[in-house]
N, C-alpha and C positions, 0 to 999 in steps of 0.2 A: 525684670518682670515682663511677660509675655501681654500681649493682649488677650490673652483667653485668661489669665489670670486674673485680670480685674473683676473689682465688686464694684456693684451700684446698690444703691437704697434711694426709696422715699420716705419721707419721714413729717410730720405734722409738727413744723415747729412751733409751740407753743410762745405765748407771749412770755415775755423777759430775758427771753435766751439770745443770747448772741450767734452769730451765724458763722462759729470757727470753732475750731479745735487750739488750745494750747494744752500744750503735753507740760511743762510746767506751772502748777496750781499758784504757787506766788503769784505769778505771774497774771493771773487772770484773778485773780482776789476773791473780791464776794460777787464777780461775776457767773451767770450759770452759763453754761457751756454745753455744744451739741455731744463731748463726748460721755454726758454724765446718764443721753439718751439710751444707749446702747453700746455692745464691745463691738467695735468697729475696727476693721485691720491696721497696721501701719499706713502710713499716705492715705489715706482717706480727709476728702476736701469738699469741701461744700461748693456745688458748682451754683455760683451770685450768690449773691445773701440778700437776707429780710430783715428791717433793721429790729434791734431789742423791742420796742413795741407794735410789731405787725405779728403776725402768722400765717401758720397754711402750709401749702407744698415748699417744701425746698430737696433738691435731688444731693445725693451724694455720690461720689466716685472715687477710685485711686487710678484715675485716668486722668492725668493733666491734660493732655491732648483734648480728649473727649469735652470738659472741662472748659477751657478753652474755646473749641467749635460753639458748642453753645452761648458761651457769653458774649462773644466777637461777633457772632453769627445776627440773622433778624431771625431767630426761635421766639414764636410769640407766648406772653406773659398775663395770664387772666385774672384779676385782682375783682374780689367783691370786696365792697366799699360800701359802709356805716357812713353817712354825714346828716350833720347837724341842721336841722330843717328838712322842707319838704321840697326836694329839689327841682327847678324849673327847666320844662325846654330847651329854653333858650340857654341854662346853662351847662347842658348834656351836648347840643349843638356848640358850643362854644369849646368845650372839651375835645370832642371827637375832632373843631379844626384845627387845636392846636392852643395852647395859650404860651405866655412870656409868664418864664420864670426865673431863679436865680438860681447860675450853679457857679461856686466857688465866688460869689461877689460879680457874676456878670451875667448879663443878662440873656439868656436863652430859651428860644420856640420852640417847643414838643413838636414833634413828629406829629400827623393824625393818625388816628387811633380811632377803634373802634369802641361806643358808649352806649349803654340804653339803662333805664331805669328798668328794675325788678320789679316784677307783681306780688311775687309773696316773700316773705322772709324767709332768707337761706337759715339751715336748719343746721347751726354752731353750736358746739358744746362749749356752755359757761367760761367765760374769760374766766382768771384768776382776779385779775381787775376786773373788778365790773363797770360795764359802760353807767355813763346817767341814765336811770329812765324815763318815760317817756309825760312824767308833771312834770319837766324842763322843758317841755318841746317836741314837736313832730320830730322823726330822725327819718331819711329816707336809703335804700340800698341800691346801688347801682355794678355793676359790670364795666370794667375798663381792660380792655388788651391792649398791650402795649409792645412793641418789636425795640424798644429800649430799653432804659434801666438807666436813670443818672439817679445819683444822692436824693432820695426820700421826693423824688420825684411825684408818684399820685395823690402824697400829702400838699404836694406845693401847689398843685395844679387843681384840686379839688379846691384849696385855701383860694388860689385866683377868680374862683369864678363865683365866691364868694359864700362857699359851703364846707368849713372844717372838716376834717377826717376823722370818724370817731375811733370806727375800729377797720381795721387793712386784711384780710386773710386773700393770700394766694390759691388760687383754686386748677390751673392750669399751667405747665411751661411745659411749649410742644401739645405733642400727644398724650402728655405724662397729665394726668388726672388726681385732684386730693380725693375723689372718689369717696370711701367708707372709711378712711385714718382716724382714729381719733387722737386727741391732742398729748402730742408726744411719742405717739406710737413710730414705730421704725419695720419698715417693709420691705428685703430684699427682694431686685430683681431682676431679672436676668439681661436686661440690656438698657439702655432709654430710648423708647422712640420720638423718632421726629414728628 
């Protein structure tokens, strides 16, 4: 396969989906799966994944390569973030220097990153879960980029500073924008920009 032959997609993946393709249904059980989104070619790979309860952008390719540059790469990563209270300064400043957290049982410092709290509520179409509302408690939305990506990483890190993650949607990787997607929708296009 030529490099002019490759597809890309973006696509909104909805919450409860996994961020892969198995071509064998056993196999994946009563998991839902990105192929159930769209007919998508052979080799077609989810470049990173979002884990089953986050959403938002996730890009797709049948370019390993491609694939590859971006995950290896520092392509930055823009998460709006749902947490539990009304969050403080100090722990947006605490974010953005980095916090300790846990990957695989050891202990490890984010990167700094850029943070700010939102002024208005980003405009999401309805979970399938619905979040709590809001007679439990203030919730506030924040902005987080990140030029990483370790295991459920802005869950751990928002959990550090002492504001649980309610709900996760991806709104940026790169240039590449969630833009007007709605959830589950699949958008080919013709290249990924950086």
């Amino acid at each position: 396969m030529t490099s002019n032959t490759h597809r890309h997609f973006k696509i909104y993946k909805p919450y409860g989906y996994l961020s892969q393709f198995i071509t064998n249904q056993k196999k994946a059980g009563k998991h839902k799966l990105l192929g159930e989104l769209g007919n998508f070619p052979e080799g077609t790979m989810a470049v990173g994944r979002l884990d089953k309860d986050s959403e938002g952008l996730l890009l797709l390719t049948t370019n390993g390569k491609l694939s590859t540059k971006i995950t290896a790469g520092n392509s930055e990563k823009e998460y709006y973030v749902q947490v539990d209270g009304n969050i403080s300064k100090e722990a947006i400043d605490e974010l953005g220097k980095g916090v300790n957290i846990s990957i695989q049982g050891k202990e490890y410092q984010t990167k700094e990153c850029a943070v700010y709290k939102l002024d208005t509520v980003p405009e999401f179409p309805e979970r399938s879960k619905p979040i709590r509302d809001e007679r439990h408690g203030p919730t506030s939305w924040i902005s987080i980029t990140l030029t990483e990506g370790k295991f459920r990483q802005v869950k751990k890190m928002t959990a550090a500073v002492g504001f649980a993650t309610l709900r996760l949607v991806r709104v940026r990787i790169a240039n590449e924008r969630l833009d007007t997607l709605v959830t589950g929708e699949v958008r080919e296009i013709d290249r990924v920009r950086f």
